[in-house]
C-alpha positions as CSV (number, residue, x, y, z in Angstrom):
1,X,-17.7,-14.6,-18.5
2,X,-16.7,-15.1,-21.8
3,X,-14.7,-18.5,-22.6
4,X,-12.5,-16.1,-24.4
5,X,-11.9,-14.0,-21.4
6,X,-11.9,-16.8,-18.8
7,X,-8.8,-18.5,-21.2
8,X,-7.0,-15.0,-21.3
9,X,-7.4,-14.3,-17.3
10,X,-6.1,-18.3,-16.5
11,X,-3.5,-17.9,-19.2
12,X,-2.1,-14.6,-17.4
13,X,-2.7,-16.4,-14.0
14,X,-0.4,-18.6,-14.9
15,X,2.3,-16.6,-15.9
16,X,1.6,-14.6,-12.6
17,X,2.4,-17.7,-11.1
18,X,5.6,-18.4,-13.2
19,X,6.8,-15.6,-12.6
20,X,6.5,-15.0,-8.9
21,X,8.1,-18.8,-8.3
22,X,11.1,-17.6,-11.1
23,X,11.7,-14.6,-9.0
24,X,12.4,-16.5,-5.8
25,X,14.3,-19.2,-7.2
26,X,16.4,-16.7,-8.9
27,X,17.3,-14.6,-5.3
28,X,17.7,-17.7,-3.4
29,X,19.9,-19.9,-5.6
30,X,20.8,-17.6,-8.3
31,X,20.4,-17.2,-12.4
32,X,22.5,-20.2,-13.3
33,X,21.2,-22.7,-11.0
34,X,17.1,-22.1,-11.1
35,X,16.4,-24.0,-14.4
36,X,13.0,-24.2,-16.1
37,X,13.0,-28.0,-14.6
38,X,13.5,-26.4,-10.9
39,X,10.1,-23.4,-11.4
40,X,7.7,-26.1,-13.0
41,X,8.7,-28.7,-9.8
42,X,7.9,-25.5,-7.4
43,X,4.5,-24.7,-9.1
44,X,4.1,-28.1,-9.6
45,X,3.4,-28.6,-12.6
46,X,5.9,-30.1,-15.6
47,X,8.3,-28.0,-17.4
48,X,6.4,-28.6,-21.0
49,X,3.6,-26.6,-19.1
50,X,6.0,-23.7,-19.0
51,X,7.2,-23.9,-22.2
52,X,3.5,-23.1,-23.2
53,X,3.9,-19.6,-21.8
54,X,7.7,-18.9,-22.0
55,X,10.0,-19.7,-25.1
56,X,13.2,-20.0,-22.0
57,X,14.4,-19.3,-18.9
58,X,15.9,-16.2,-20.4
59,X,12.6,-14.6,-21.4
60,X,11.3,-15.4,-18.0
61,X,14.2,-13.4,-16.6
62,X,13.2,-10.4,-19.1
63,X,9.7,-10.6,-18.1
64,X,10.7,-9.8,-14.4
65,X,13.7,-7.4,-15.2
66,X,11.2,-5.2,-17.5
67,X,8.0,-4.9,-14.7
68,X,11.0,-4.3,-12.4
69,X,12.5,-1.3,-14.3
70,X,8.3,-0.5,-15.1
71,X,8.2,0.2,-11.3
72,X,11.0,2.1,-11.2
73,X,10.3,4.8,-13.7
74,X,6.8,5.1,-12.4
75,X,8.3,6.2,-9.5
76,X,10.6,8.4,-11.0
77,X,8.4,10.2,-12.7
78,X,5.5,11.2,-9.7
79,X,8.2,14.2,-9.8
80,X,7.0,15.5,-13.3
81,X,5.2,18.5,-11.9
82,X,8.8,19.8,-10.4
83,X,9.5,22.7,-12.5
84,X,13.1,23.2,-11.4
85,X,15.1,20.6,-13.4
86,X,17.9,20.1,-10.2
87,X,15.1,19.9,-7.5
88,X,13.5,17.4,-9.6
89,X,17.0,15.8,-10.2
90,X,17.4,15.9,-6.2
91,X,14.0,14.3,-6.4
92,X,14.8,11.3,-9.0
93,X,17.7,10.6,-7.3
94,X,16.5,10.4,-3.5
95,X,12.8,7.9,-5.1
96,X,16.1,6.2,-6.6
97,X,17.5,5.1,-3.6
98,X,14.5,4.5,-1.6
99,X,13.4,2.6,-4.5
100,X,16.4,0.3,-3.7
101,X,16.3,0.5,-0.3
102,X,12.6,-0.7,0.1
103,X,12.8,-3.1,-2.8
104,X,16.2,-4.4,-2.2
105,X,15.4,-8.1,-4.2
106,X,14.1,-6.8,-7.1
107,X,17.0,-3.9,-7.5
108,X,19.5,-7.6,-7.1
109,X,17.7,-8.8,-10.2
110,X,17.7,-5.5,-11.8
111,X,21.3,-4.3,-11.1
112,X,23.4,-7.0,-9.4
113,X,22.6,-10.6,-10.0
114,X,24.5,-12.0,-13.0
115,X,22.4,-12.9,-15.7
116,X,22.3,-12.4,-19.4
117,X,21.9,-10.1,-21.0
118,X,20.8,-11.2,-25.0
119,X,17.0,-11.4,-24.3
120,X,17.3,-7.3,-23.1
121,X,19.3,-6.9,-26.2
122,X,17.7,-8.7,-28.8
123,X,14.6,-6.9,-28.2
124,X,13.7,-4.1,-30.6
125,X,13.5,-1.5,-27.5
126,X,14.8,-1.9,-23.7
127,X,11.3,0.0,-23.4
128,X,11.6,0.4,-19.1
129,X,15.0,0.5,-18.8
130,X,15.5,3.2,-21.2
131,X,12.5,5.2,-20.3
132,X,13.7,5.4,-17.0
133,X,17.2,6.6,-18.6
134,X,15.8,8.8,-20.7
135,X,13.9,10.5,-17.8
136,X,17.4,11.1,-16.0
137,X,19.1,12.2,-19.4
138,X,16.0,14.8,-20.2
139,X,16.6,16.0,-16.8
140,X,20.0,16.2,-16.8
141,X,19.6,18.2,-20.0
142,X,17.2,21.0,-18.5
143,X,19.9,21.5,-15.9
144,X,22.7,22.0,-18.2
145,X,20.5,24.4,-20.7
146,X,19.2,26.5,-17.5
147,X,23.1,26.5,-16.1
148,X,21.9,24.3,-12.6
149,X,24.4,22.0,-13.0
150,X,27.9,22.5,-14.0
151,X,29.0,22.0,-17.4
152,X,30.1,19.1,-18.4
153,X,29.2,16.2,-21.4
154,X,25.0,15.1,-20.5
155,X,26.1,11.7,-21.3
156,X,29.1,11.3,-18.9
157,X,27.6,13.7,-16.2
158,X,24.1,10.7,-16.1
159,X,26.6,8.1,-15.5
160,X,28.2,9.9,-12.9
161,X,24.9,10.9,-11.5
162,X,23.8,7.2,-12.0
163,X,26.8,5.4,-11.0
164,X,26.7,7.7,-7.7
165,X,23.1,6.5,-6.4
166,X,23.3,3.1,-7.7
167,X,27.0,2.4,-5.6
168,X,24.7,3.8,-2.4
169,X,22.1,1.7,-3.0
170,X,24.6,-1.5,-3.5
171,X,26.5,-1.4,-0.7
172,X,23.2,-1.2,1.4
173,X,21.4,-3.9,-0.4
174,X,24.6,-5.9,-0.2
175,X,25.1,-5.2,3.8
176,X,28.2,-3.7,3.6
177,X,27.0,-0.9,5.5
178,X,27.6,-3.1,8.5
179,X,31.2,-1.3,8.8
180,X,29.2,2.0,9.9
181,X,28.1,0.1,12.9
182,X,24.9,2.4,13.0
183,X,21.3,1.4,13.8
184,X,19.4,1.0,10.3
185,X,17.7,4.1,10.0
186,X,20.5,6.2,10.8
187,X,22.0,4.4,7.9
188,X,19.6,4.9,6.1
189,X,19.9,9.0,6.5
190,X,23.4,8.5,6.2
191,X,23.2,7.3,2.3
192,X,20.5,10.4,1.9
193,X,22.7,13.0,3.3
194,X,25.8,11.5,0.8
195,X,23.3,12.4,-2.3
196,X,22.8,15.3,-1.2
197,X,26.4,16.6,-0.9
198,X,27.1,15.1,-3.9
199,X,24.2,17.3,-5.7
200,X,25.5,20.4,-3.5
201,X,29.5,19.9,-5.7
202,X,27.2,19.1,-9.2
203,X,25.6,22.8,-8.8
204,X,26.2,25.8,-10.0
């Protein structure tokens, strides 16, 4: 191998390695408290190290939040070859909440953990986050022009539709589905069956 290569592959290795120790500091003690400090003493190595790969603890955070939302609209769009704009609404918004449901510490750092937010906004494009958006909105707006959904303002009608899944998938992340008092999976159905009678009052 190349020395070129060999430098690339360790330099990625060890923002792999950032990362990953940045991600579990930040579920288990939070945004405020993990510190650059606090990841280089878990990878053991010293925080100048870091600072080699990362500019702040902020850009670390972006780093994350972005494969996060990455994953996310991956999985949102396996439903491109649905050529009914609401069944492929229904679709989104079910890989939504199983998204959450099966990846309930990254949807924290994605959705829930307080953090901020100026990295996401001082970048030229939210490129994930607003691809995965955009995928909802384009959606949204095949529904509206085909008369699947009814009308109503796209903009206000995604945030509903948004706002709907994500509360779902926030109470169960958050175990405050406890108060159902229902074995897990049952639960789980439970959260489905609520999309789906909200998409049954959103049609036509």
């Amino acid at each position: 191998m190349a020395i070129k290569e060999r430098k690339e592959r360790e330099k990625q290795e060890m923002r792999n390695l950032v990362i990953e120790s940045a991600t579990q500091l930040f579920l288990k003690q939070g945004y405020d408290k993990t510190s650059i400090r606090s990841i280089a003493d878990d990878i053991e190595y010293s925080p100048a190290t870091i600072y080699l790969y990362f500019k702040d603890k902020d850009e670390i955070f972006y780093v994350i939040h972005e494969n996060a939302f990455d994953i996310l609209d991956k999985h949102l769009r396996q439903h491109d070859g649905i050529a009914d704009p609401f069944e492929r609404l229904r679709a989104i918004g079910r890989t939504y909440i199983k998204f959450g449901l099966e990846n309930p510490d990254y949807y924290d750092l994605m959705f829930i953990m307080r953090a901020p937010m100026e990295q996401i906004k001082n970048e030229e494009k939210w490129k994930a986050g607003e691809c995965a958006f955009g995928y909802l909105l384009t959606t949204l707006s095949e529904c509206l022009e085909q008369k699947r959904i009814r009308p109503a303002d796209l903009h206000v009608t995604a945030i509903m539709v948004w706002s709907f899944v994500h509360g779902l998938v926030s109470l169960y992340v958050r175990e405050r589905m406890c108060i159902l008092m229902l074995p897990d999976d049952t639960t789980r159905e439970v959260l489905y069956s609520s999309f789906d009678l909200f998409m049954a009052n959103l049609k036509m």
